[in-house]
N, C-alpha and C positions, 0 to 999 in steps of 0.2 A: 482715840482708840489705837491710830498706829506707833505712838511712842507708847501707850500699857503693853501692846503685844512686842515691841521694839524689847522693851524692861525684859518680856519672858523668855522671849531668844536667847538673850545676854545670860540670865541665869541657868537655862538649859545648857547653853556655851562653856560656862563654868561650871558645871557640877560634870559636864564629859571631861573634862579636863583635870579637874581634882579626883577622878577615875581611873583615868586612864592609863595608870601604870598598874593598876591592877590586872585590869582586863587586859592589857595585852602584857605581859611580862612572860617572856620566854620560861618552859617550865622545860629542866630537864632529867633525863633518868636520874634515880637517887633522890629528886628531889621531896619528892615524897614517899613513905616505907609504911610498909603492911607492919603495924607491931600485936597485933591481937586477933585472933577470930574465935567469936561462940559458932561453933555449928551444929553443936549437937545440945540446946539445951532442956535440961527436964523438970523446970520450974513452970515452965509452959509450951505451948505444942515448937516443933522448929516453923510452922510458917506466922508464928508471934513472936518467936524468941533468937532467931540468927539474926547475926551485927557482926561487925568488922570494925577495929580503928586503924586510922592512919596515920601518921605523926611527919610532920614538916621539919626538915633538914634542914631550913635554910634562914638566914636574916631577914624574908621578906613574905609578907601575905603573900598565899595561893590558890586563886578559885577555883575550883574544880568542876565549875559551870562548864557543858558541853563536852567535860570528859565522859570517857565509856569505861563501866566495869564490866567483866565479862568472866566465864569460863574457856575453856579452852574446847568448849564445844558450841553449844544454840544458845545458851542463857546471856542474854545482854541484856543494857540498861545506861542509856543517857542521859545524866545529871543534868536536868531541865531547870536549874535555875543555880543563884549564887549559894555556894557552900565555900566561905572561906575559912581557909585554915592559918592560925596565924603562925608568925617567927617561932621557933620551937615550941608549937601547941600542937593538939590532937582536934581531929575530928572523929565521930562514931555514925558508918553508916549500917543501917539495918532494914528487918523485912516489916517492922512495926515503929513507930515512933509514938505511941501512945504508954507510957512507965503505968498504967494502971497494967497493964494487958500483955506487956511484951518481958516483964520480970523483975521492973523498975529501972530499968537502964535508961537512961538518956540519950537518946538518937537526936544526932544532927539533921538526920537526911534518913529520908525513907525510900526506899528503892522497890524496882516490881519488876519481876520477869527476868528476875534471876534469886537460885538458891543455892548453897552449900551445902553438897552432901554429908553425908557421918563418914564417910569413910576416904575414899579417896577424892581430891577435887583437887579445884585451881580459883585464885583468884588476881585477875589482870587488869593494872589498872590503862589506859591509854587516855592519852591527848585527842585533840579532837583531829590531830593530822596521821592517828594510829603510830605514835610513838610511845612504845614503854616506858612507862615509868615506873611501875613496880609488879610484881607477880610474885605469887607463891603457890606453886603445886605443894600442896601436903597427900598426904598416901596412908595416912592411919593406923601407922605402925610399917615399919619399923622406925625408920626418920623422925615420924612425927608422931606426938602421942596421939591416942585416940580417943579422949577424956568422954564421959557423959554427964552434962552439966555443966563441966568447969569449961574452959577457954581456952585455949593456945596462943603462947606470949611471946614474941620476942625477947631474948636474954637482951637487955641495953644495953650489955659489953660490944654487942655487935654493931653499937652506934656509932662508938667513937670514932672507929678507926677513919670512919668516912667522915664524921665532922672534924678529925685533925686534919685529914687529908684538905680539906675545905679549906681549913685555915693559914695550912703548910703552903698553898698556889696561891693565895690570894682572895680566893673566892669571896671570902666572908667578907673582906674589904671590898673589895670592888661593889659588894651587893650593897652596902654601907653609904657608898661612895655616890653610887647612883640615887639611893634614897634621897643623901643630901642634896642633892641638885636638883631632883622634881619638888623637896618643900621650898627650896629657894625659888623656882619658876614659879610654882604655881602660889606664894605670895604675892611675887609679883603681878600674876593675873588677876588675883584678887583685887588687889588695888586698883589698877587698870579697871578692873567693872566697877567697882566702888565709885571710880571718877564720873565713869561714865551714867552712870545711873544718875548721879549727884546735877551732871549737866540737863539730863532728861528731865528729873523732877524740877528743876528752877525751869526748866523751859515748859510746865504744864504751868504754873503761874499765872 
């Protein structure tokens, strides 16, 4: 009995481990961008039909577990669980995650206790230490259109300049760089339990 629960430790050990650059990896501003909001749609009501996407700037998965979205008044919301977003991929958060119900859209993450107005609003994303990492006050005109139905998109011309930027410092490499070295560790750990387990099992014999 204490070398089977001994085995389950070991494997719990290693799957924190083969983790753990997820979970904790420094996220910072930029690293993720608001590129889309419906907030006014008329395919179905707005408390079915509001979403936002997000899109990742960077070389590496980013959870967005225990971040907070919010307005820049009362409306908050703590992503209670893993929503990753990967290397140059999107996620879609909304007030529905249900595509029979909400317009057909695909929500990653459904959220409560926060809405987008039709007209003027904000949406802020922070870290769980209330650091920014992205926001967009829209206002419904004039800056920003004020569609009924359709979306509001970011022009992706407004990507580059930050992802050359990225590339110009270093950044992209270093993220690169790091990667390679946690699959080199955590091979090695791998092995390391593999042995270990390999000694456990001949010693149940």
């Amino acid at each position: 009995m204490k070398n089977i629960t001994l085995i389950k430790t070991l494997f719990a050990l290693l799957f924190s481990f083969l983790f753990y650059p997820l979970a904790h990896a420094q996220v910072n501003p930029g690293d993720l961008v608001i590129t889309e909001i419906m907030n006014n749609p008329s395919a179905v009501s707005d408390g079915d039909g509001e979403w936002f996407e997000v899109y990742n700037t960077t070389g590496s998965s980013i959870d967005m577990d225990g971040m907070t979205i919010s307005d820049d008044g009362i409306d908050s919301h703590v992503i209670g669980n893993s929503l990753v977003v990967p290397p140059g991929g999107y996620v879609v958060l909304g007030t529905n995650e249900d595509g029979g119900t909400n317009g057909g859209v695909s929500v990653d993450y459904e959220y409560s206790s926060f809405f987008l107005a039709n007209s003027a609003d904000e949406i802020i994303i922070k870290t769980a230490t209330a650091t920014v990492i992205d926001q967009v006050f829209y206002d419904g005109c004039p800056n920003f259109p004020d569609p009924n139905g359709a979306s509001m998109s970011l022009n992706p011309t407004f990507l580059m300049p930050q992802i050359m930027m990225m590339e110009q410092t270093g950044v992209s490499q270093q993220l690169h760089l790091e990667m390679e070295i946690w699959v080199h560790l955590e091979l090695i750990m791998m092995l390391a339990v593999q042995q270990l387990i390999q000694v456990i099992l001949l010693s149940l014999k």
